[in-house]
C-alpha positions in Angstrom: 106.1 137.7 117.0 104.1 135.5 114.4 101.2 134.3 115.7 100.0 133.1 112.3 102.9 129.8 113.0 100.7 129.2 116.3 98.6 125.7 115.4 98.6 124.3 118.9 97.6 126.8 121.9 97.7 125.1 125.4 95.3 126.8 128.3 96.6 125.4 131.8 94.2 124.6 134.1 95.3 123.0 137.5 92.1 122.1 138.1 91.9 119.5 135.8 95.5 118.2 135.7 94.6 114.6 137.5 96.9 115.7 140.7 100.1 116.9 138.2 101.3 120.3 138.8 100.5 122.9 136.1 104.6 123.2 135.3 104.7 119.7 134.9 101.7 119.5 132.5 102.9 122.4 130.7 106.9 120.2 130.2 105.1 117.9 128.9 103.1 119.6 126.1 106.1 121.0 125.2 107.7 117.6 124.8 105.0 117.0 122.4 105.6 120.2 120.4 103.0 123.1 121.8 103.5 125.9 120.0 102.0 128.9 123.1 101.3 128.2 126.6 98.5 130.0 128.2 98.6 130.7 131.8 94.7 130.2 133.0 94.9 128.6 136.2 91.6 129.7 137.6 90.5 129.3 141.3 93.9 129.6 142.7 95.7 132.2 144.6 97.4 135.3 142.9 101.1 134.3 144.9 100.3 130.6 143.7 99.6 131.4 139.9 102.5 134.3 140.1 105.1 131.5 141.8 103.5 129.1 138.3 104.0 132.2 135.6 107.7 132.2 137.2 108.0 128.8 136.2 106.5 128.4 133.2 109.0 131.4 131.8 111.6 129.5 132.6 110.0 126.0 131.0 108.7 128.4 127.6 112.2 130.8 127.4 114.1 127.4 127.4 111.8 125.5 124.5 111.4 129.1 122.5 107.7 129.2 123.1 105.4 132.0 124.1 104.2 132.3 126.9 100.6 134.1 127.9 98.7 135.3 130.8 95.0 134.9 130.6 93.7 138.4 131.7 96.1 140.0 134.0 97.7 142.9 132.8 99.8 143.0 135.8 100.7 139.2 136.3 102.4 139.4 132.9 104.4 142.2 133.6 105.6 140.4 136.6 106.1 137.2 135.4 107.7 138.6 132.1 105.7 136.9 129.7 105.5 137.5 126.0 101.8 139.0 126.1 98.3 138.7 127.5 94.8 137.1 126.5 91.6 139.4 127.1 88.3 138.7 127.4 85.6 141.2 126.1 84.9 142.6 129.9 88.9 142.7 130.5 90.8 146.2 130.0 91.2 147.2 126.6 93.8 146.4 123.7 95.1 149.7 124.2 96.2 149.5 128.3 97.9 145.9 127.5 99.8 148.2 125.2 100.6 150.7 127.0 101.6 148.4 130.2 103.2 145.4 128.6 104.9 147.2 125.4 104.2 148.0 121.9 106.2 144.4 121.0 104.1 142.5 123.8 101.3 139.9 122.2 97.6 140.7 122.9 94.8 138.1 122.5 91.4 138.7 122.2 88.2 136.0 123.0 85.9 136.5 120.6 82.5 134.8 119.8 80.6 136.5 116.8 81.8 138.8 114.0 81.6 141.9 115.2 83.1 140.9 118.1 85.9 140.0 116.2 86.0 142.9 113.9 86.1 145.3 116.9 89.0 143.4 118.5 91.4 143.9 115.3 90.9 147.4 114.8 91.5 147.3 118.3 94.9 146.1 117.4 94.3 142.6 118.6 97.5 140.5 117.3 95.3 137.1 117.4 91.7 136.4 118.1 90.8 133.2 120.6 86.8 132.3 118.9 84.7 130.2 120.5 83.7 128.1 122.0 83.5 125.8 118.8 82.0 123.3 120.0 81.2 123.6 124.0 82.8 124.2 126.8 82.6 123.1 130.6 85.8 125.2 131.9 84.3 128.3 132.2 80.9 129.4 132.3 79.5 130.8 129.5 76.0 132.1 127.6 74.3 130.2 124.9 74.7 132.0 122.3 78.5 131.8 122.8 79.0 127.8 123.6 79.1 125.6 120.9 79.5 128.6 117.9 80.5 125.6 115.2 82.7 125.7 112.2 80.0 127.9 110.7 81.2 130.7 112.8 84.7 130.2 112.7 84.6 130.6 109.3 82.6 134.0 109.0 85.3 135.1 111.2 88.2 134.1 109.3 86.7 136.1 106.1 85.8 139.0 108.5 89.2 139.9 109.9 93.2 139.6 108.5 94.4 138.7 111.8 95.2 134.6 112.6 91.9 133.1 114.3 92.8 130.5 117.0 89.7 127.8 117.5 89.0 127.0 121.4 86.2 125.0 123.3 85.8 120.9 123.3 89.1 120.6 120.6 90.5 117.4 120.6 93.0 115.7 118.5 89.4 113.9 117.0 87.6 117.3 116.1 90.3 120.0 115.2 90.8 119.1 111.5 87.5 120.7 110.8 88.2 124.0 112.8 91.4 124.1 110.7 89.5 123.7 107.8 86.9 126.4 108.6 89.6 129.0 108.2 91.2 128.7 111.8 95.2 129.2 111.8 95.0 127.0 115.4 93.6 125.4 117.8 93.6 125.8 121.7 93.1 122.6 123.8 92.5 122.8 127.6 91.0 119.2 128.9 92.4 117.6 125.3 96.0 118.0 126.7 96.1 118.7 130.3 93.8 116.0 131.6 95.0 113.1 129.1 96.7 110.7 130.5 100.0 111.1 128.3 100.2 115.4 127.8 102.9 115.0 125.8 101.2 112.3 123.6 98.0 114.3 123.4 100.2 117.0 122.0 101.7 115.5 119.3 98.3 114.0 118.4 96.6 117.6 118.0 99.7 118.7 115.9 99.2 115.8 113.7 95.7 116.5 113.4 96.0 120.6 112.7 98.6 119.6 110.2 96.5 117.4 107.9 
């Protein structure tokens, strides 16, 4: 799979869906012309996120978009999903391998160089850097929120593999992430809680593409 085409990443979170289910946000962004659907969904139960993944392989298989699970190894097997997305205190590159497939997709969060460097001889097949420019989704240290463009681009020269820029993107801001070296951008909030999904979509697209 090419994850250098990816230039718009969503990263569900039903949470902050404004009382829409996670399958219908997801239809939406799809609509709009997402490129990979991330399956977050924090702060829900495992059957609930599981019964989700089910549906979201059926919503992804039928547009031809991948689909990921954000750290679990074991809800991607289940849900048959095309890979998995590991933070740096998840299970290694290698186990992802070795449970999902040589041909499965594996994602690495990384927020500094070296972090990044370690991840592709790892055999990360894409790295998720941030957070660009701050984040209130997840908890996260200082010297990781709010990296810049600065950063993104010292990891773009540092590694061969595509670099996909997360944290506070919006259709408004991505243009310079792009620019910075990033092949993508991942939007959480930017899609999920706008009022029109779809809409916010095709407006990120548009922006990544200029």
């Amino acid at each position: 799979m090419n994850t250098s085409e990816w230039r718009t990443y969503l990263v569900t979170a039903s949470s902050r869906s404004a009382g829409r289910t996670t399958p219908e946000v997801v239809a939406a962004a799809l609509d709009g012309g997402v490129d990979v659907v991330q399956l977050r969904d924090k702060g829900v139960s495992d059957r609930e996120r599981y019964e989700t993944g089910l549906r979201l392989r059926e919503l992804t298989a039928e547009a031809g978009v991948p689909l990921i699970v954000n750290d679990r190894i074991d809800l991607a097997a289940a849900v048959d999903a095309d890979g998995v997305h590991l933070g740096q205190t998840d299970l290694p590159v290698a186990v992802a391998r070795e449970r999902l497939g040589e041909d499965a997709v594996v994602g690495v969060s990384a927020s500094t160089v070296e972090q990044a460097e370690a991840a592709e001889t790892a055999g990360a097949d894409y790295l998720g850097v941030g957070a660009v420019y701050g984040t209130d989704s997840k908890a996260v240290s200082g010297d990781r929120d709010g990296i810049g463009t600065e950063r993104i681009a010292a990891v773009a020269d540092a590694v061969e593999v595509p670099v996909i820029g997360i944290g506070g993107i919006d259709a408004g801001n991505a243009a310079p992430v792009v620019g910075a070296g990033a092949t993508g951008v991942a939007a959480l909030s930017a899609i999920t809680a706008a009022d029109d999904p779809e809409a916010a979509t095709a407006a990120l697209r548009a922006a990544v593409a200029e």
